[in-house]
VOGUFI-338449 format. One line per 2 residues: their letters; for each residue x, y, z of N, C-alpha, C, O. Coordinates in Angstrom, 3 decimals. Layout:
A	X:Y:Z:X:Y:Z:X:Y:Z:X:Y:Z; ...;
This chain:
XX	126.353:-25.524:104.112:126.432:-25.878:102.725:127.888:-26.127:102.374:128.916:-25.576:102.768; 127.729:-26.875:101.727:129.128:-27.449:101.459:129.579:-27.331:99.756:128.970:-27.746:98.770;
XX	130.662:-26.722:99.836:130.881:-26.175:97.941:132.387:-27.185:97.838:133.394:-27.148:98.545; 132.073:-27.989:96.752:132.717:-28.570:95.985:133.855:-28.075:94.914:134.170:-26.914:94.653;
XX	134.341:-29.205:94.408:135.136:-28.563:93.291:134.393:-27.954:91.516:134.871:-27.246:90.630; 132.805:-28.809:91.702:132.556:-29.056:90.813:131.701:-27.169:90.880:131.637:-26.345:89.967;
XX	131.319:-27.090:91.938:130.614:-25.616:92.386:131.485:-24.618:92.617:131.006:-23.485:92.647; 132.755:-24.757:92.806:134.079:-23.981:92.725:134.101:-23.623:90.912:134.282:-22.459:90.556;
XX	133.957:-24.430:90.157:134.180:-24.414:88.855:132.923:-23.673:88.138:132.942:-23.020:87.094; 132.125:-23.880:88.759:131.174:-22.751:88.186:130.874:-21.303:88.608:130.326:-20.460:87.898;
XX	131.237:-21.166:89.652:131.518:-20.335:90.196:132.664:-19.393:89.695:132.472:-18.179:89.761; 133.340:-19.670:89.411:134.735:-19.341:88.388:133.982:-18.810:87.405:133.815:-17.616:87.158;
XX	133.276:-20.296:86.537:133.072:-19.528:85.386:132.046:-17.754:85.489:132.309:-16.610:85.117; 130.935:-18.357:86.147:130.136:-17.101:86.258:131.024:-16.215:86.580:130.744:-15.220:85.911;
XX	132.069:-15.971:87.315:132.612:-14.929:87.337:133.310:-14.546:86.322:133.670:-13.368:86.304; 133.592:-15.217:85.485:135.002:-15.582:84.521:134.121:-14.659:83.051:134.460:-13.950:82.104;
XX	133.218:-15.061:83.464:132.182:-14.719:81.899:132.278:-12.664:81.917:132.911:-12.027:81.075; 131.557:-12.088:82.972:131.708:-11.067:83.430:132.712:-10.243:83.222:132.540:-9.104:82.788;
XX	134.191:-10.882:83.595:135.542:-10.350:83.394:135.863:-10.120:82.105:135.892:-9.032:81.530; 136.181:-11.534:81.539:136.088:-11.593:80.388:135.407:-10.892:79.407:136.031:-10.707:78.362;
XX	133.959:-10.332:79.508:133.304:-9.756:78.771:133.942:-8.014:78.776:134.038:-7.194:77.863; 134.274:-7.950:80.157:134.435:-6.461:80.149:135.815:-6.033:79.179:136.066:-5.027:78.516;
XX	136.645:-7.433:79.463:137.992:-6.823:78.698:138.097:-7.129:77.068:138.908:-6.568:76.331; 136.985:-8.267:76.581:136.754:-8.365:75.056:136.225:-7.776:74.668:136.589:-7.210:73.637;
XX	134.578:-7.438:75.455:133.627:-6.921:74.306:133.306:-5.638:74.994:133.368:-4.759:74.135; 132.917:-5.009:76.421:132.801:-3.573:76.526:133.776:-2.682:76.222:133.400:-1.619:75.727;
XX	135.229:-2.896:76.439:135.733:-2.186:77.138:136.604:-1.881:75.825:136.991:-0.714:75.757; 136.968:-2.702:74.803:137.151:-2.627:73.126:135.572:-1.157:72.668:135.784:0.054:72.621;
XX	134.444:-1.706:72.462:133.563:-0.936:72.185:133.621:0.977:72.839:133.612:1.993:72.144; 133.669:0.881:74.126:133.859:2.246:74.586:135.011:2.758:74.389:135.090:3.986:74.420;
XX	135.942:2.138:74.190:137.386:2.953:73.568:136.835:2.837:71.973:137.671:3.535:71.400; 136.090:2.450:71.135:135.647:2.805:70.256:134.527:3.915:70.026:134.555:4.878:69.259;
XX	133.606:3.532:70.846:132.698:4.551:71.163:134.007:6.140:71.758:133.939:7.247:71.224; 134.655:5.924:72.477:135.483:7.368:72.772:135.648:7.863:71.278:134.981:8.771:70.782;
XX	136.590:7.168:70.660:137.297:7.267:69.286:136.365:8.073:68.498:136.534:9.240:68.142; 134.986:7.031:68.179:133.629:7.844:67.702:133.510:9.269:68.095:133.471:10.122:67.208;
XX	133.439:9.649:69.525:133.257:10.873:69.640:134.290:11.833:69.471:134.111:13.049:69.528; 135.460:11.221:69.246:136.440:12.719:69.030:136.700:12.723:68.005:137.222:13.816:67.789;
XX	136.671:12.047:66.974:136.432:12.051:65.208:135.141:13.032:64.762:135.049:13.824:63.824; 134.091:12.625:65.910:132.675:13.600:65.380:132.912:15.079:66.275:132.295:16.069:65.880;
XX	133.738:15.191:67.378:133.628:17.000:67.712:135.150:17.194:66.579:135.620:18.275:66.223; 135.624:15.929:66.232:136.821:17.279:64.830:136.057:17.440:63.740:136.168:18.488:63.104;
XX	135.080:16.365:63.296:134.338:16.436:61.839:133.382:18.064:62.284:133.329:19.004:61.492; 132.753:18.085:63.586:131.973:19.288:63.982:133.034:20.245:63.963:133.035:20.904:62.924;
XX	133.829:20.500:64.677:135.001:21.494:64.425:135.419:22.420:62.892:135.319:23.589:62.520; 136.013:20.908:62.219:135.902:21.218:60.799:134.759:21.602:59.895:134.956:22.216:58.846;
XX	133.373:21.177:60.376:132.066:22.135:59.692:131.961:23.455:60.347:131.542:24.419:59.706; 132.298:23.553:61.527:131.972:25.053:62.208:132.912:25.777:60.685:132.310:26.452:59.850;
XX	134.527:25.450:60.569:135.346:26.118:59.922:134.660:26.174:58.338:134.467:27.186:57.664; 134.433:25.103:58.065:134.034:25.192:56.974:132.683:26.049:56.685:132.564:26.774:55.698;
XX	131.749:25.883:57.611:130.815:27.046:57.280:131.136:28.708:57.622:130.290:29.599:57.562; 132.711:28.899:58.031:132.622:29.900:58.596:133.065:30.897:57.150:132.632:31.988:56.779;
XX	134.445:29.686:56.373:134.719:29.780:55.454:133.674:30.270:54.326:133.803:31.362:53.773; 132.532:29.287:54.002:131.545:30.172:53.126:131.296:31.431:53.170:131.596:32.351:52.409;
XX	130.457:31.365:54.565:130.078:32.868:54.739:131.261:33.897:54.874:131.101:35.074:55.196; 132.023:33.523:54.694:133.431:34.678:53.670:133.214:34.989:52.441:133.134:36.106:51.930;
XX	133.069:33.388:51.722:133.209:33.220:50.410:132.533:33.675:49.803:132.823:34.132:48.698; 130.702:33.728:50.636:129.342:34.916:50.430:129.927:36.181:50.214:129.649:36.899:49.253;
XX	130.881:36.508:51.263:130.527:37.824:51.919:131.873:38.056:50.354:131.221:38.510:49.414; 132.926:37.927:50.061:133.714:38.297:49.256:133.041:37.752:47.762:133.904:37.780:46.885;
XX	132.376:37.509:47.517:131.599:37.222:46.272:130.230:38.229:46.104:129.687:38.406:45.013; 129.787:38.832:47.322:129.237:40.269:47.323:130.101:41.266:47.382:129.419:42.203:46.968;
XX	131.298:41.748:47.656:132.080:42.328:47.821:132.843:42.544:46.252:133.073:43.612:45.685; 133.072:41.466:45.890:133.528:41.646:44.117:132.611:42.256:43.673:132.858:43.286:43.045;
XX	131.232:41.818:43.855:129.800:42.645:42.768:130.060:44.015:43.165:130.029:44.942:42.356; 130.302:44.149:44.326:130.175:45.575:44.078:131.370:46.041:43.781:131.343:47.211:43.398;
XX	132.310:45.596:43.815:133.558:46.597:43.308:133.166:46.273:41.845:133.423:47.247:41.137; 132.736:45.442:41.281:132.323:45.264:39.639:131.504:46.383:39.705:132.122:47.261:39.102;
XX	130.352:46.874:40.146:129.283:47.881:39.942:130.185:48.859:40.187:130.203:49.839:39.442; 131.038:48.758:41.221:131.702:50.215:41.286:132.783:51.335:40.153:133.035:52.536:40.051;
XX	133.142:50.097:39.499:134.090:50.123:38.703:133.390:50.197:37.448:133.988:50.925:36.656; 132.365:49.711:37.007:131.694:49.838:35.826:130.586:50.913:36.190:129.595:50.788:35.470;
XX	130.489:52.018:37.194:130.026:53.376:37.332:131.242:54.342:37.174:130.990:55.468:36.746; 132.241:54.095:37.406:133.582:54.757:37.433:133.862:54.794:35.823:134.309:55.835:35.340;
XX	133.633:53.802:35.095:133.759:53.760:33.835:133.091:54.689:32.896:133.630:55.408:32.056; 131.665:54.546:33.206:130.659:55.363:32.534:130.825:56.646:32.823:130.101:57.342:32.111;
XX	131.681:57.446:33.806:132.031:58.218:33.889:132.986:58.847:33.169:133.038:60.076:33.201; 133.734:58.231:32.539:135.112:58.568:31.619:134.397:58.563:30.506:133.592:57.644:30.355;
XX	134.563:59.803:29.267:134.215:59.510:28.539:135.651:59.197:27.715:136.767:58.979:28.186; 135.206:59.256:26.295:136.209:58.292:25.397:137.118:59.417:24.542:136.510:60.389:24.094;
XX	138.011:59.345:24.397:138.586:60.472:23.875:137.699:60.869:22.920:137.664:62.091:23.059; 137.025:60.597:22.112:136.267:61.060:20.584:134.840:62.263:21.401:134.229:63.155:20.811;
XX	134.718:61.917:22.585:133.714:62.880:23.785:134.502:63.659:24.242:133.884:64.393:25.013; 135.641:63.947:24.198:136.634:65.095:25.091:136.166:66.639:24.578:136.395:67.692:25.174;
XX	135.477:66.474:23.357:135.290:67.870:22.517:134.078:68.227:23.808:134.098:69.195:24.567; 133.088:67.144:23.759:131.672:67.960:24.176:132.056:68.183:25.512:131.886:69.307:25.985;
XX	132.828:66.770:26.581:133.400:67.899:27.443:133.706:68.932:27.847:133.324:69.353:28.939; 134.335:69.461:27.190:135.425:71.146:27.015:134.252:71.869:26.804:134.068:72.862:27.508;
XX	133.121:71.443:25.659:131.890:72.401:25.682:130.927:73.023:26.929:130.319:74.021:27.317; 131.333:71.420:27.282:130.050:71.756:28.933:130.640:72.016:29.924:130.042:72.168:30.989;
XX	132.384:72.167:29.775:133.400:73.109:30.814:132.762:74.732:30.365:132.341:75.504:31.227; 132.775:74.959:29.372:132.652:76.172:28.908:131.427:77.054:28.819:131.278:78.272:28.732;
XX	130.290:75.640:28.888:129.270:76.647:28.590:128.686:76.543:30.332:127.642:77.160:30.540; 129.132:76.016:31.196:129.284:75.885:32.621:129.942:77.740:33.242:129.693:78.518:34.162;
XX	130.639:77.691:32.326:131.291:79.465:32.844:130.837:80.225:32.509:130.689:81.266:33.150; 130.349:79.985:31.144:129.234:81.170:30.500:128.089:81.534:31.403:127.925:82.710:31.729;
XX	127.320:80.617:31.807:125.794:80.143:32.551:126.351:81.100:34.017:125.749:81.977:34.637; 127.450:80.633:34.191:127.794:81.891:35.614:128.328:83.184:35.208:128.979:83.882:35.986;
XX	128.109:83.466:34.194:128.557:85.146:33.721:130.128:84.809:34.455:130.469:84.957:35.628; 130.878:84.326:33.324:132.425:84.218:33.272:132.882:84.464:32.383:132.381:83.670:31.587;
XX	133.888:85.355:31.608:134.566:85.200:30.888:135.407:84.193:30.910:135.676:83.657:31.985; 136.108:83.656:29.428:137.375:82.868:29.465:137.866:83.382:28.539:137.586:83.318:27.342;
XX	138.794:84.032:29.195:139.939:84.557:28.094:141.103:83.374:27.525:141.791:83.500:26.512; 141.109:82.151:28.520:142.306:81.402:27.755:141.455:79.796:28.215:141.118:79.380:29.324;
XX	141.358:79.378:27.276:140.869:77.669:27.532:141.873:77.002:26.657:141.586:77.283:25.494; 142.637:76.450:26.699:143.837:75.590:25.964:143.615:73.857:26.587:143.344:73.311:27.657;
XX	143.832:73.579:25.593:144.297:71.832:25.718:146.244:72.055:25.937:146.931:72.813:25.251; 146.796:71.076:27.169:148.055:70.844:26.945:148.144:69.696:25.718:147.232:69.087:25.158;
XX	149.458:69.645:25.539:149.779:69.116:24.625:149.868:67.549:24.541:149.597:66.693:23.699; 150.411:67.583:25.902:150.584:66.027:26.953:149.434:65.430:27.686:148.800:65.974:28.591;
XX	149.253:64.298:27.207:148.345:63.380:27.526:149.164:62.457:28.807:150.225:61.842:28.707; 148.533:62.560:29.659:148.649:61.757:31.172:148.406:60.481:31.380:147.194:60.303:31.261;
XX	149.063:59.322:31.680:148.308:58.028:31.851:147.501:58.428:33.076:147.216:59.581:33.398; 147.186:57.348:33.690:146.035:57.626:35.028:145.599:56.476:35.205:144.392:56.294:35.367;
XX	146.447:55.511:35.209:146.072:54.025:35.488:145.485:53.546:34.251:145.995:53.719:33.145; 144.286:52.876:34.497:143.888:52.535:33.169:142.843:53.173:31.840:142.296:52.686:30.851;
XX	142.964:54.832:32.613:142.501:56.122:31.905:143.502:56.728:31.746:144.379:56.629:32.604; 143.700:57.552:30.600:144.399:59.204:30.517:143.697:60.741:31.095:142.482:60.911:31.187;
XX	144.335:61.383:31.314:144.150:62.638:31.840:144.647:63.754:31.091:145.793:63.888:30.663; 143.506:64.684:30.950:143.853:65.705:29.800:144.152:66.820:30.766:143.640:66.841:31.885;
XX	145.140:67.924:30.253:145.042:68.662:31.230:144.652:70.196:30.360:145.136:70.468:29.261; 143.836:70.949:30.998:143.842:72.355:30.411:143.627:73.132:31.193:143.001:72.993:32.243;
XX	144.501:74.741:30.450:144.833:75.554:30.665:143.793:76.721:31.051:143.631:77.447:30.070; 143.072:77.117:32.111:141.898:77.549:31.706:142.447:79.251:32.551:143.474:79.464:33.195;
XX	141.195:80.306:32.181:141.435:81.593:32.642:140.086:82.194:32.520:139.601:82.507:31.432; 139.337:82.390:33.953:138.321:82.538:34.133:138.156:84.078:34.490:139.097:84.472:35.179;
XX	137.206:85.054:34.202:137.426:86.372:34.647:135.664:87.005:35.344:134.826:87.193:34.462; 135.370:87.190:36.301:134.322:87.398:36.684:134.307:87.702:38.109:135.279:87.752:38.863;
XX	132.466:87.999:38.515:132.370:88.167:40.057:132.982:86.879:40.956:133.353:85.917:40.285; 133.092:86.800:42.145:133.520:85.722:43.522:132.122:85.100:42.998:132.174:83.957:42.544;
XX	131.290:85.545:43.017:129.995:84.091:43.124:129.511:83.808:41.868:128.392:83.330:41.683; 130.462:84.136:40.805:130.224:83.194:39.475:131.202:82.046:39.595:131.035:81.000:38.968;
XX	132.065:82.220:40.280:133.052:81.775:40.397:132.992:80.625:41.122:133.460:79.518:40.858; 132.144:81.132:42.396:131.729:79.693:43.410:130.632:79.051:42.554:130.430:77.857:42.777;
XX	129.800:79.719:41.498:128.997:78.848:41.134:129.391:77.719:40.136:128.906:76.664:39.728; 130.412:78.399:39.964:131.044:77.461:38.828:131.609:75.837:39.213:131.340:74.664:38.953;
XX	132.574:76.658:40.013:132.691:75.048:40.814:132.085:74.707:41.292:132.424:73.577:41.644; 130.529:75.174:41.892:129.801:73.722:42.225:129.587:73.179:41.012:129.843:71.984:40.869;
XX	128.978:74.098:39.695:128.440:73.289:38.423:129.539:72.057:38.108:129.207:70.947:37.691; 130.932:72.485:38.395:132.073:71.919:37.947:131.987:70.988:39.076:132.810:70.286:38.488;
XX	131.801:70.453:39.947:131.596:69.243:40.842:130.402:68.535:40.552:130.471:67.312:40.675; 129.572:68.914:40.277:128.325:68.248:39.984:128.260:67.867:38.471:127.108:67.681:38.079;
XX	129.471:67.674:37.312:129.516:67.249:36.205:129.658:65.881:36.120:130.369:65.188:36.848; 128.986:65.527:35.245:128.622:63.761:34.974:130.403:63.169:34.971:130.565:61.999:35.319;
XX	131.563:63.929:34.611:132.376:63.334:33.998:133.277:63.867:35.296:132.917:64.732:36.093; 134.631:63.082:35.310:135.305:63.152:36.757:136.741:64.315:36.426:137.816:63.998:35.917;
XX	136.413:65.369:36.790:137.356:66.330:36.734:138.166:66.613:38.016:137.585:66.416:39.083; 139.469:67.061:38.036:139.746:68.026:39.425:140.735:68.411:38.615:141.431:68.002:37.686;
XX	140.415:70.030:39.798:141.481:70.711:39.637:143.190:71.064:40.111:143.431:71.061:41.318; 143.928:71.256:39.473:145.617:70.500:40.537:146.147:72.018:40.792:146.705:72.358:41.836;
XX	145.929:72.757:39.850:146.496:74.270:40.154:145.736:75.353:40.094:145.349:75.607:38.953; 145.312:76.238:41.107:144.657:77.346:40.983:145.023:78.701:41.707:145.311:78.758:42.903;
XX	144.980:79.837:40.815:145.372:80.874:41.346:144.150:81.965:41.652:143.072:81.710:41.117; 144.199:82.598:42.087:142.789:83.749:42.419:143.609:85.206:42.783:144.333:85.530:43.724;
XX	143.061:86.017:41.389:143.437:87.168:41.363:142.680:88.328:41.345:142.048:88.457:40.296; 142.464:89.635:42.541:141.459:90.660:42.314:142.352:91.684:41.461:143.530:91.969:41.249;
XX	140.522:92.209:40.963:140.773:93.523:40.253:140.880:94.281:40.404:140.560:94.033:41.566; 141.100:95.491:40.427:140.727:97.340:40.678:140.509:97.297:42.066:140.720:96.352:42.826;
XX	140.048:98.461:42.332:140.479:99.091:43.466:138.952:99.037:44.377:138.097:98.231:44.010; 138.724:99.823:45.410:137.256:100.053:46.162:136.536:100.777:44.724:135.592:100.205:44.179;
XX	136.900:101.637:44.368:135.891:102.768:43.513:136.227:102.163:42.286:135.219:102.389:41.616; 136.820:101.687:41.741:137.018:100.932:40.400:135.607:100.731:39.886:134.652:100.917:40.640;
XX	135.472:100.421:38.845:134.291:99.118:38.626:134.628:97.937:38.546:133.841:97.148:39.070; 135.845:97.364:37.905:135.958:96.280:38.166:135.916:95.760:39.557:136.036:94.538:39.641;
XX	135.759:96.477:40.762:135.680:96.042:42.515:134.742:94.816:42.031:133.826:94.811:41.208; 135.218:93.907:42.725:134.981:92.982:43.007:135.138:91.470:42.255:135.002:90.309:42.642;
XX	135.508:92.133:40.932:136.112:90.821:39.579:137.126:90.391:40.291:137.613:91.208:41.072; 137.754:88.942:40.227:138.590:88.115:40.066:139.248:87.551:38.679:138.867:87.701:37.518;
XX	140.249:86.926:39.156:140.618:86.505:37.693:141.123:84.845:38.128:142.111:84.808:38.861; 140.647:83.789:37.814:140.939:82.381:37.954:142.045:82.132:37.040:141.783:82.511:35.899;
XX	143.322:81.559:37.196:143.736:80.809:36.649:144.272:79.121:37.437:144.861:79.108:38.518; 144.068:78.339:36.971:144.008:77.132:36.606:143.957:76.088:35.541:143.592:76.202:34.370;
XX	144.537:74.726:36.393:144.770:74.024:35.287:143.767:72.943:35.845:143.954:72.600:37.012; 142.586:72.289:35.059:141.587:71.567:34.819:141.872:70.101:34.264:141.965:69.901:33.053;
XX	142.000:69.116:35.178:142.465:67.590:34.518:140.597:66.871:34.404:139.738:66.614:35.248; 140.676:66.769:32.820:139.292:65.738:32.848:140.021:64.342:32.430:140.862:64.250:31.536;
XX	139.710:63.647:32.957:139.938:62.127:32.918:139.328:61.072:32.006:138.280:60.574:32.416; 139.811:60.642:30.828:139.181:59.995:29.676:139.453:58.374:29.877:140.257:57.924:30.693;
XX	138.461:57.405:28.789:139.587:56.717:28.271:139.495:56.495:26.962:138.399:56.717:26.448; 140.613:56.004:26.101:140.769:55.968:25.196:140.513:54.723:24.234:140.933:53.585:24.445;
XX	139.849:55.081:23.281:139.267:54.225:22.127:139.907:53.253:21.301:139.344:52.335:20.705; 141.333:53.567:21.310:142.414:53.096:20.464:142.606:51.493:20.535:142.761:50.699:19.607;
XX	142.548:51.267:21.928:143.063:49.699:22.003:141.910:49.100:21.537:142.142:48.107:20.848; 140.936:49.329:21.660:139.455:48.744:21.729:139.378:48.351:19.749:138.974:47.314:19.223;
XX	140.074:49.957:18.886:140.076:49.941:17.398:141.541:48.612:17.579:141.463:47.738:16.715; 142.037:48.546:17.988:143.388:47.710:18.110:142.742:46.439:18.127:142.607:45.940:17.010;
XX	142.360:45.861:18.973:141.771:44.996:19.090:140.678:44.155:17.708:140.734:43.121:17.042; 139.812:45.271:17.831:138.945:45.067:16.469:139.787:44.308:14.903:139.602:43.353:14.148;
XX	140.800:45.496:15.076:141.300:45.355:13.568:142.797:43.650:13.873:143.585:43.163:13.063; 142.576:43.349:15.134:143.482:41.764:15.009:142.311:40.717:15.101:142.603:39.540:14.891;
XX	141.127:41.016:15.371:139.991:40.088:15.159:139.637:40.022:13.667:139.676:38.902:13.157; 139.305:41.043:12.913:138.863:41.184:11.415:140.311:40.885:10.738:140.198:40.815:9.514;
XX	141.972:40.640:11.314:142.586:40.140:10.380:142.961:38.531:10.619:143.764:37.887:9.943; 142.269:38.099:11.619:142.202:36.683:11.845:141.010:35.944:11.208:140.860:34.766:10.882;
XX	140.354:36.836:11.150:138.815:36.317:10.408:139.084:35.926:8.930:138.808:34.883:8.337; 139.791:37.220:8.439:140.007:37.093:7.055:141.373:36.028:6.759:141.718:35.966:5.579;
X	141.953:35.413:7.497:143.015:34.570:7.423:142.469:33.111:7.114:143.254:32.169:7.001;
């Protein structure tokens, strides 16, 4: 068989077409097609992050609720200064209920900040058996309102044959933790003088 110029020339081309195709139209496309895929594992990358991000944003948006619940149980716990009386009552009738004397229950004079409560402090003087005494402070831990105590002394009485054997004498100082009503009347009375303006 005998190949010509004219079969040389087609021959070319058929080959020519092939070449050509790979360096215009595949070989453009799969460096696009590459491109495609490493744009879609960063867009995947960036959703992994981004969903990882939510479930933070969940988890710290449950995390506020409860420091909100926590903080508005912490609250209801304080009562308001104008409640400090019945306090001191149910300190007192808490010592009675354990067969205690109190020879000295005093309010100090000085009011305590305590962050965004005050702290009252009193003077207390308890006189009775050891297990009125333990009963007391449990009653006194188990009170609706948030007390502790910062100073305490424990003093016995009399002797083996005494009668007083076995009395103590408590002294301590008792911080109940309030808050106060004032800003709240503060408040009130710059609303009712803007109203009336």
């Amino acid at each position: 068989m005998h190949i010509g110029p004219k079969q040389m020339f087609y021959l070319a081309g058929l080959v020519a077409i092939p070449v050509c195709a790979f360096f215009f139209v595949f070989k453009p496309q799969n460096e696009g097609i590459e491109q495609a895929k490493r744009e879609i594992e960063l867009k995947r990358t960036m959703l992994g992050k981004l969903r990882e991000a939510t479930a933070k944003t969940a988890d710290l948006r449950k995390a506020n609720e409860q420091i909100a619940e926590s903080i508005t149980s912490i609250q209801e716990r304080l009562p308001t200064d104008k409640e400090m009386d019945s306090v001191l009552r149910d300190v007192a009738q808490i010592a009675a209920t354990c067969g205690l004397d109190v020879p000295q229950f005093r309010r100090q004079d000085k009011n305590l900040p305590a962050g965004l409560a005050s702290e009252q402090q009193l003077t207390v003087q308890l006189v009775g058996d050891f297990e009125g005494m333990y009963r007391f402070f449990l009653e006194l831990e188990r009170l609706h309102r948030i007390t502790r105590v910062t100073d305490m002394k424990f003093t016995r009485f009399g002797g083996k044959n005494d009668e007083d054997d076995g009395k103590v004498r408590a002294d301590l100082t008792l911080s109940i933790f309030y808050q106060s009503a004032e800003p709240e009347k503060g408040k009130a009375a710059q609303a009712s003088a803007g109203g009336n303006q």
